[in-house]
N, C-alpha and C positions, 0 to 999 in steps of 0.2 A: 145424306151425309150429315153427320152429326157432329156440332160444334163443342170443344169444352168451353169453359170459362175463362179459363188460361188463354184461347185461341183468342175468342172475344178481347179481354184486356189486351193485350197484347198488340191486337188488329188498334186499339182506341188509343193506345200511346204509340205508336207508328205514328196514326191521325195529329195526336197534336204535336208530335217533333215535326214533322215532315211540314207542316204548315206553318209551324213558327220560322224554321228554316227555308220556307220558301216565299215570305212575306218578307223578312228582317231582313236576309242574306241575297237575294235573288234566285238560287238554287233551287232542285228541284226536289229534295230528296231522297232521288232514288238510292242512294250512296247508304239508307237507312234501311229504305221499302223491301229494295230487290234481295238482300241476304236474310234478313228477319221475315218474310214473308215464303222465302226459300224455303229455310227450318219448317216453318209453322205447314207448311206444306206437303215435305216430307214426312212430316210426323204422321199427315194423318193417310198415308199407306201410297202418295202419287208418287211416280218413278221421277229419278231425279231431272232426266233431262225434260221432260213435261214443266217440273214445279217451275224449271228457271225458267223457261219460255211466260208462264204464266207470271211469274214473278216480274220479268223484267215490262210483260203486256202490261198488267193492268199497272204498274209504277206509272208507265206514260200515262193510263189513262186519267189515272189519279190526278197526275200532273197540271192537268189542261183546267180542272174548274180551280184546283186550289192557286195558280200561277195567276189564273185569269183573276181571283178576287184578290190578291196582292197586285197588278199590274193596273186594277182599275184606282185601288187605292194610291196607289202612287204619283199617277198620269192627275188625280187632282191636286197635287201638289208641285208637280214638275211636270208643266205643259209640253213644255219640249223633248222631252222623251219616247214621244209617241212615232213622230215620222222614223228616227232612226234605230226602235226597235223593230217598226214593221218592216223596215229596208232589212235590219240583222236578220231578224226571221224567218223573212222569205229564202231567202239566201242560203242561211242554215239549213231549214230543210230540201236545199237540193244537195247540200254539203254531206249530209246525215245520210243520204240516201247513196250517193257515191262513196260514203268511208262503210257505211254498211254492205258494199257490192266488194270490195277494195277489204275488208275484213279476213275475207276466205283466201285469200291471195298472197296475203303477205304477214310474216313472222311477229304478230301482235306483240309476243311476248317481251320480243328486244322494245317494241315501239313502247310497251309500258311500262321498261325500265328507265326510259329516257326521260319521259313525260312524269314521269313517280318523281325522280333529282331534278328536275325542272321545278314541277311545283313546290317541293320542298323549300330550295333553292328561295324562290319566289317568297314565301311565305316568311321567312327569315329578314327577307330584306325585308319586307313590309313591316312586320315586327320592330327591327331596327328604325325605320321612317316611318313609324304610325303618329309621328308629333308635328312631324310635316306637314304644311301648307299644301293644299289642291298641285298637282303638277301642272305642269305647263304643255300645253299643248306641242305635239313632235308633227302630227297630220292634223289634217282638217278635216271631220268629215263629211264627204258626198259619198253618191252613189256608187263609183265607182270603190274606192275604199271599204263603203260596206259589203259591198258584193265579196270582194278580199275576205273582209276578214269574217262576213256569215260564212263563208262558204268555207274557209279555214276551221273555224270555230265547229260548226255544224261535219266537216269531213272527222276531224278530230273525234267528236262525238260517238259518229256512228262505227267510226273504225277502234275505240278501244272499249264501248260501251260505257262512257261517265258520261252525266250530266254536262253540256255545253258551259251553264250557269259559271261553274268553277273557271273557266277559261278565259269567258267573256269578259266577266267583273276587271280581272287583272290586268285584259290588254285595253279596256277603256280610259283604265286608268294613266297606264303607265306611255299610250302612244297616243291618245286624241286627248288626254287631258281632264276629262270627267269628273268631279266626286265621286265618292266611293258613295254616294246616297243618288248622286243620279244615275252610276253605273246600275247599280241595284235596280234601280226602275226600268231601265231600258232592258235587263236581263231578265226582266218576270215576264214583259210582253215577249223575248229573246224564246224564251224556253217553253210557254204557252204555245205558241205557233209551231214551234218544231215538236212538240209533244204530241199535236194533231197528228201530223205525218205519220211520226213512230208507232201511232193507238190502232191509227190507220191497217196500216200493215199487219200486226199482230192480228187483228182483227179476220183481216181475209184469207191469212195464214194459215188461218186457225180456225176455221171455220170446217172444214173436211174432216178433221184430224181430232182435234179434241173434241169429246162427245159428251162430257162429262153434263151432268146439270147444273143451273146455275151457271151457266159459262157463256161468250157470247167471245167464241174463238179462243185466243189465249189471257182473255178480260174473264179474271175472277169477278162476277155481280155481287157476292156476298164480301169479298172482301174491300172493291171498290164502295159499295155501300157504307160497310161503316166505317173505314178509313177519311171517307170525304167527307163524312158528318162530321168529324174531329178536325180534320185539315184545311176545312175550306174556314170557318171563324175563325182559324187559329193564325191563318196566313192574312187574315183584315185582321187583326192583330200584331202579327210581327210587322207588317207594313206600317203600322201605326206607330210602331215604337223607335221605327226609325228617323222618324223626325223628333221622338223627345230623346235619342240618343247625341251623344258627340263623337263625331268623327274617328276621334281616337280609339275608342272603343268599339264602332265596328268594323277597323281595322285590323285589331286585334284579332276580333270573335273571325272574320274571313282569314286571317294568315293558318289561327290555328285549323278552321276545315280546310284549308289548304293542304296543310300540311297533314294530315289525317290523310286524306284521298291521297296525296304521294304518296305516303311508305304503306296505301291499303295498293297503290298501282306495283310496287316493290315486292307485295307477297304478303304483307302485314296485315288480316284482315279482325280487328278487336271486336268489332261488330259484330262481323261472323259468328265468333269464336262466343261470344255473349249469346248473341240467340240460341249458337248449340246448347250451350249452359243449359241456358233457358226451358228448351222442351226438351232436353231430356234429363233435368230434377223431377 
């Protein structure tokens, strides 16, 4: 199979959005990876329902080293982060794997119009109180709390297909109290561990079924390769800048991908609609 140049660039700025947003923000990216790598996919002759399998595979897999080099960077800055991402994490991915069994079962669609004006919602306020002082803690958390709300966050996940990251940041904030610079940390370790699980799966899935070369199940190697070359220094990067940031400002920068991913859960996908642009100029 034969790459254009266009394919290449394309694959390399993915790499370094998806890393700055996964260092700076705690997110994973996939919310960029999975529709632009869709197109890029299509274009070059795979049936659609393969590219998205592949699309949304290797997004997780992508996920785990570019999450893991934003997560390490941050855990030097904010010790305490660590126990209760690994608590979110574990959690999640049993959450991810029961909203993914629970996906086929129930009317997604209605579930992603609620969770679209949810976030929305969400992001507006934030907006509104980005001048705000740290909130005040509503729970404490222990074990018990994180298992809640991994397994909430992580069900959420796998039953609409977004990124956990968007979910988590907002409720650490808004119920246990968090900065929005620790939430962030605890959500890179958050979404590392649950992107394990999801690579997982694709992986064994996919293995019978897609035969394709270069493949290793429904994990593109060619486009995992040079995607992580770009995303993985770009995310010890964005992690980096969120300590010379102020509060206020990465408030903002998370209300508005908030509020992006709502009206993209609403039917609104600009993304998309770009990458079509995209390969077929």
């Amino acid at each position: 199979m034969i790459f254009s140049i266009e394919y290449i660039i394309l694959l390399m700025f993915i790499g370094v959005f998806a890393g700055i947003s996964s260092g700076l923000l705690g997110v994973g990216g996939g919310f960029l990876m999975v529709p632009l790598q869709f197109f890029l996919l299509t274009s070059t002759g795979i049936d659609t329902d393969l590219a998205l399998r592949i699309s949304l595979g290797t997004s997780l897999a992508i996920i785990i080293p570019t999450s893991l080099a934003g997560a390490y960077t941050h855990q030097n800055r904010l010790k305490k982060i660590i126990k209760p991402g690994i608590i979110l994490g574990i959690f999640g991915m049993l959450g991810g794997v029961l909203g993914g069994i629970t996906s086929s079962l129930l009317p997604a669609a209605i579930l992603q119009s609620i969770l679209g004006i949810f976030l929305a919602l969400i992001s507006i306020y934030m907006v509104a109180n980005k001048d705000s002082e740290k909130q005040s803690s509503k729970l404490k958390f222990s074990m018990v709390i994180g298992a809640i709300l991994g397994v909430s966050i992580g069900f959420s996940s796998g039953l609409l297909g977004i990124g956990g990251g968007i979910l988590l940041v907002p409720a650490l904030i808004f119920f246990l109290g968090f900065s929005i610079k620790e939430s962030i940390g605890i959500s890179s370790i958050f979404i590392f561990l649950t992107a394990i699980g999801g690579t997982a799966s694709y992986i064994l899935t996919g293995l019978k079924i897609n035969t394709l070369p270069y493949y290793l199940g429904y994990i593109s190697l060619i486009n995992f390769g040079i995607i992580a070359i770009f995303s993985i220094p770009m995310a010890y990067l964005g992690a980096k800048l969120v300590y010379r940031s102020p509060e206020k400002l990465l408030k903002l920068i998370f209300a508005i991908l908030m509020f992006f991913i709502g009206i993209k859960l609403l039917g609104l996908d600009p993304i998309g609609y770009i990458g079509h642009l995209i390969v077929n100029s």
